[in-house]
N, C-alpha and C positions, 0 to 999 in steps of 0.2 A: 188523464187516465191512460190514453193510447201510448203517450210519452213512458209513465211508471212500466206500462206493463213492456215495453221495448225495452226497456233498461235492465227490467228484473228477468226478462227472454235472454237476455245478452251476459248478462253478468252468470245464470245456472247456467249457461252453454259453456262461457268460459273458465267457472269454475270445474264441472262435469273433466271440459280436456284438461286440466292443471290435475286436479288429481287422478285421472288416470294417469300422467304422466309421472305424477309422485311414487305411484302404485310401482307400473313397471323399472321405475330406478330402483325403489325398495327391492322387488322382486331380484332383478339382476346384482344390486347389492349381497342377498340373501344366497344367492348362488355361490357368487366368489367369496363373501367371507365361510360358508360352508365346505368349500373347492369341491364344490359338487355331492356333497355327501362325506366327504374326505374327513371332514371333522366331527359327524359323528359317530364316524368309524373310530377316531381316536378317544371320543368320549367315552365309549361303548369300553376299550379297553383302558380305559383309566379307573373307572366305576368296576368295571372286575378286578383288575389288582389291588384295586381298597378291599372291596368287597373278602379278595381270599387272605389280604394282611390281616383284617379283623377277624376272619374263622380261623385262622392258623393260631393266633395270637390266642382265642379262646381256649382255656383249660378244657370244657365241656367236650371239643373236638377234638383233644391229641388223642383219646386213644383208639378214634374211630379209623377204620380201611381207606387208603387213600381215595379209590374211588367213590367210597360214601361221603366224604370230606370233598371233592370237586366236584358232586351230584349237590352238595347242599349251597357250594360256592356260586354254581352254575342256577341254582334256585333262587336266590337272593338276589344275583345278579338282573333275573330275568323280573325280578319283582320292581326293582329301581330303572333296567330298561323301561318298564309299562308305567312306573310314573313320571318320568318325564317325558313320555312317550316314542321313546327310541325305538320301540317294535316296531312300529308302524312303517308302512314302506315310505321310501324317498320324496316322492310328490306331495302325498299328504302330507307329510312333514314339512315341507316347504309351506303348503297351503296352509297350514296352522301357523308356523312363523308370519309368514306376512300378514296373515287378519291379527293376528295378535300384535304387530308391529304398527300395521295403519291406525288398530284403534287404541296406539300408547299403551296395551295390555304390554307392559318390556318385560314384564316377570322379574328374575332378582339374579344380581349379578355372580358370575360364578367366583370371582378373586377379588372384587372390589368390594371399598367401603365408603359410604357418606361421611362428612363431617360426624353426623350423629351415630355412627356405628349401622347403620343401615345398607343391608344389600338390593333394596330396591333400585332397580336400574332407574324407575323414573324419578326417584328423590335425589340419586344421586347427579343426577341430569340437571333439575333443578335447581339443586345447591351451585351447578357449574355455570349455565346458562347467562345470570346475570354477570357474570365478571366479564364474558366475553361480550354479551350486547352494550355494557358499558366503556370497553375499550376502543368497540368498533364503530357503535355511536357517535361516540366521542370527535374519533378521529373523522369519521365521511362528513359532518357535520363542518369539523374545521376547515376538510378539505374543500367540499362544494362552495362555502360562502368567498373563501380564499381564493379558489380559483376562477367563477365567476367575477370576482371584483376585478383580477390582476389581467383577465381576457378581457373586460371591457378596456380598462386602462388601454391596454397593448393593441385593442380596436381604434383607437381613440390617437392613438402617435404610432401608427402602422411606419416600418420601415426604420425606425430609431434605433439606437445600441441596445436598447433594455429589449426591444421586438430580438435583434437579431439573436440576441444573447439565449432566451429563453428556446428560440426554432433549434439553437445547436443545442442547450440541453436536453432538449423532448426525448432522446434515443438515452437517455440516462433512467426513465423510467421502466424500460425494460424489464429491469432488474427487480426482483421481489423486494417489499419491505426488508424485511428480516435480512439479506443481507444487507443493506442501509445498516440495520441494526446491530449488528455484529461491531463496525466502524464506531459507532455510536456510543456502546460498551466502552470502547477500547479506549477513546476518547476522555469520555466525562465520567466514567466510573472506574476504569485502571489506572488513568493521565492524572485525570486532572481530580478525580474524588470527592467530585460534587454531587455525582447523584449513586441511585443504586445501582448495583447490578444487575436484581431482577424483582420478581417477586410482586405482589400486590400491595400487601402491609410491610410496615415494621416486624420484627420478631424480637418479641412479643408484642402482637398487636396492642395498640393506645385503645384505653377505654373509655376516654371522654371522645362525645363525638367529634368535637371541632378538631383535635389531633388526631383521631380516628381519618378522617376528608382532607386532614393534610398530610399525614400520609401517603393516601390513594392516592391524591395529586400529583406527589412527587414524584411514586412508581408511574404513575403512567405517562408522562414525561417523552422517556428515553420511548417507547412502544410507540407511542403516538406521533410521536416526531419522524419514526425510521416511516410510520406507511404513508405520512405526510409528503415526504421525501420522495417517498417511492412512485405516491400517483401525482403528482404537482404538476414538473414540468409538461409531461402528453396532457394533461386536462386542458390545465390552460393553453396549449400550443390548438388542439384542438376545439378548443370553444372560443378562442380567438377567431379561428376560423368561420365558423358558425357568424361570428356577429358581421365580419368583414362581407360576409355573402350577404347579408340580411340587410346589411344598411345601405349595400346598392340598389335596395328595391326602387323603384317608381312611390311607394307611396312614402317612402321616407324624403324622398327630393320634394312630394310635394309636401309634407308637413314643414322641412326647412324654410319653402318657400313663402309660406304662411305664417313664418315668423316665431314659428314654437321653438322651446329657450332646448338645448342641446339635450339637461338632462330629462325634459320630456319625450323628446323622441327619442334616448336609449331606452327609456322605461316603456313606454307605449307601441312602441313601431318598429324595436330591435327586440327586447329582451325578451318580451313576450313572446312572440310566433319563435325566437329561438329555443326556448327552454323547453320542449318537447323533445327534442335530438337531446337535447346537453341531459336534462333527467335521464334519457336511455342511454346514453353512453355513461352515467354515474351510477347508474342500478348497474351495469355490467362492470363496472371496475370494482363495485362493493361486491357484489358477487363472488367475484375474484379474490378479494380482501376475506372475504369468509373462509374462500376455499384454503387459501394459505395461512389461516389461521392455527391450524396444526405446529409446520416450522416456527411461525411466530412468536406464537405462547411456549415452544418449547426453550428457543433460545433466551426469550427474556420470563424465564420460569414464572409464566402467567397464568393462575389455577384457573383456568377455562376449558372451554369445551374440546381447545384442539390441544392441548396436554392431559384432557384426559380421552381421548382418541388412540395417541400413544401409546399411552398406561395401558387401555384395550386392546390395542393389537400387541404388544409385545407380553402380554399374559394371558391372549387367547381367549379373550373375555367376549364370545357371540354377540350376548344379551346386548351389553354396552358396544359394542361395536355398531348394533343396526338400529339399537335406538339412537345415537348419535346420529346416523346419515335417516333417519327419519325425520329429526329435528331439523338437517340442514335440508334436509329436502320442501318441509312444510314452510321454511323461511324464504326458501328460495322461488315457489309456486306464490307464496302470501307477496313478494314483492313485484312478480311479474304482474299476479290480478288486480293489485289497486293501483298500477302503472297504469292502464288505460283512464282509471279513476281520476288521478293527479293530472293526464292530457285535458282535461273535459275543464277543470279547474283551473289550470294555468293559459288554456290557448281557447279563446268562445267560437274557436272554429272546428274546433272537435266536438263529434255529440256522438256520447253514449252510442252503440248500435246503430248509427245511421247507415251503417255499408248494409244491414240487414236488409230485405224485401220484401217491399210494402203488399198488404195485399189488395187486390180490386174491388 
């Protein structure tokens, strides 16, 4: 019971700072895509020049006095201010975006549309969300098991042509997926025209499912390959590292010495107490991988969350601009919290809460 209740102390404390830290990213989000107010100063005059093209336009209103016709424009106008609440001063405005952004209220988009003809910011969100967790999935999935296997190898024959080979490529990873990608295009989809050039499906998407998943396979290919590419060499240069450090311990000399067969002590007496660091340096490259998810999806026209980011900032679209860095923000907070979770699981030398203080 004392154990539950340290756990469940540990986990509300660390979820309490995660999302306060969600909060004020939202918040400073909400600032700059507003530019302080800036924009809906430009809203406020977009919503009157409709407002006066629709009274001018009406026959009812030509033969009225200019100024009863700008008294009735300036009426209207103020009526559409007060529903979308544009009167209201600057802070409360903000304070109403962000509660309505933490609790997913996104309200409805001002220039976009769902697959289903829908301006719901969050179904349109929805609709986008899985193409993107399934590309990146995908890929951090190949990348971890990939370069876990190829860093112990290179643990394992330290010093070899294949060791030195991979330490000169690690500064190759530098470079973001998507340019990887670009090369990649040029290659197998302009050269040589075996694969696509972008896109998720066919056009016209296949309606049988089994062509429908080979399809998707295809497209994701060339994507998955450029951020494979992109994080490889640093993982494994650096998780190579990791095991070299780890297999000098004292208790790995004494399992050798006791005769245990090689791949027991990678597994028991290297990989284990390593995989604590290597999980935290692959939550921060996926991280990363999220973050550049924007360029990514743009260049290999991937309907995902970071081509419709794009879409939102280059038609001024608030609603979908801040429910997007909300999403990224509740993934980004969701992966840090059950990072401690995953230590407690992989390493028996980590417990929940124990740095907390006991009482007398």
């Amino acid at each position: 019971m004392r154990d539950f209740l340290r756990v469940a102390r540990y986990s509300l404390v660390k979820a309490i700072l995660l999302g306060f830290a969600v909060v004020v990213a939202v918040f400073i989000t909400i600032l700059i895509v507003n530019m302080g107010g800036r924009l809906d100063d430009i809203r406020k005059q977009e919503i009157l020049n409709q407002v006066a093209l629709q009274v001018t336009a009406n026959p009812a209103y030509q033969e009225l006095p200019p100024s009863e016709v700008r008294r009735i424009i300036e009426e209207k106008a103020q009526l559409e201010y007060r529903r979308l609440g544009l009167d209201k001063p600057f802070l409360v405005r903000t304070a109403a975006y962000l509660k309505n952004a933490i609790t997913l209220n996104l309200g409805r988009s001002e220039n976009l549309l769902s697959d289903t003809m829908s301006r719901e910011v969050r179904r349109i969100i929805i609709e986008r969300l899985p193409s993107t967790l399934i590309l990146f999935g995908t890929s951090s999935i190949l990348l971890f098991f990939t370069a876990v296997f190829l860093a112990l190898a290179l643990s394992r024959h330290y010093g070899s042509w294949f060791d030195r080979l991979v330490v000169s490529l690690a500064p190759t990873s530098t470079a973001p997926g998507w340019f990887y990608g670009i090369f990649l295009i040029l290659i197998f989809a302009a050269v040589l025209r075996i694969l696509p050039f972008g896109g998720m499906v066919d056009a016209p998407p296949p309606k049988e499912t089994g062509a429908y998943i080979l399809s998707l396979l295809k497209h994701m290919i060339l994507p998955v390959l450029s951020m494979f590419v992109g994080g490889l060499a640093s993982s494994v240069y650096s998780w190579r590292t990791f095991f070299l450090i780890y297999s000098s311990e004292d208790y790995v000399e004494l399992a050798k010495a006791k005769g245990l067969s090689g791949r027991t002590i990678e597994r028991r007496y290297i990989l284990r107490p390593t995989l604590p660091p290597i999980i935290t340096s692959f939550t921060l490259m996926v991280i990363g991988m999220w973050l550049g998810a924007i360029i990514l999806e743009s260049v290999f026209n991937w309907p995902g969350m970071g081509s419709l980011y794009i879409a939102a900032v280059n038609s001024n679209d608030t609603p979908t601009v801040v429910g997007i860095n909300v999403i990224y923000g509740y993934l980004l907070a969701g992966s840090v919290f059950f990072l401690d979770f995953v230590y407690a699981l992989v390493d028996p030398r980590v417990r929940i809460g124990a740095g907390e203080k006991k009482g007398v």
